[in-house]
C-alpha positions, 0 to 999 in steps of 0.5 A: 730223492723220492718224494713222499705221497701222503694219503688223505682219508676221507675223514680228513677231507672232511674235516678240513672242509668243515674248517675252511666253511666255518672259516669262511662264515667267520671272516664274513661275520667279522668283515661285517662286524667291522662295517658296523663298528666302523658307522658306530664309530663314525656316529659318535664322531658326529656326536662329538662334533655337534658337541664341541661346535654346537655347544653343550647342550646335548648332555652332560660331561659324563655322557660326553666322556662315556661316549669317548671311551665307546669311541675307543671300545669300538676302535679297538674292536675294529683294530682287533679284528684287522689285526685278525686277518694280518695275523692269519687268523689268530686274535692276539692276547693282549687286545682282549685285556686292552678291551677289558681295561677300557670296558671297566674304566667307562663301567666305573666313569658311568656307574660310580654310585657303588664304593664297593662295585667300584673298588671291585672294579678297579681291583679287575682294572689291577689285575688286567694290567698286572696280566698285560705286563706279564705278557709283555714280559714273557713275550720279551723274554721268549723273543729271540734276541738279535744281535747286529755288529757294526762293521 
């Protein structure tokens, strides 16, 4: 069998250089990100240790409970961006709708004065977890079933 010689024109390599440098500067930009999500979420564990063992002196229960759900929006950022380099290069659907689902329930936790603004924002909670089960659903539906017999 002859093997085929595919030409590449010069446009291409271009392009392809082009790529390979914005994604270079991106996977830089990410790594760094990471670190300083990482030493954010370390401050708010220390945060939450002079809390509990330093008695309760440095705010309220809202603040300590809007500090957890930053805890939690810094995690999944950092657990988005790992899940970027194990999944060559891609950010999965469903860590964007974690992300929004946890951002508006500390917007409602820290700013409930609005009946209205917090209805609104639940209704948005709704329709990301309506959008997340959908998700899951077609991603249950689309996957190939495998079947194993034992023998």
């Amino acid at each position: 069998m002859a093997k085929q010689i595919k030409t590449v024109s010069a446009e291409e390599r271009v392009n392809v250089g082009i790529v390979k440098g914005f994604t270079f500067y991106l996977n830089i930009a990410l790594v760094a990100l990471g670190i300083t999500l990482t030493i954010l979420m370390g401050k708010e564990l220390l945060y939450f240790y002079r809390y509990v063992f330093g008695g309760h002196d440095s705010g309220g229960q809202y603040e300590f409970l809007e500090r957890i759900l930053e805890f939690f929006l810094y995690f999944e950022f950092i657990a988005m961006i790992v899940k970027y380099f194990k999944e060559s290069y891609h950010f999965p659907l469903r860590y964007f709708l974690y992300l929004g689902i946890t951002a508006l329930t500390r917007l409602i936790i820290v700013s409930h004065d609005n009946a209205v603004q917090t209805l609104l924002f639940s209704l948005a909670i709704l329709a990301l977890v309506i959008s997340l089960s959908i998700l899951n659903l077609v991603k249950a539906y689309v996957e190939p079933i495998t079947i194993t017999e034992d023998t």
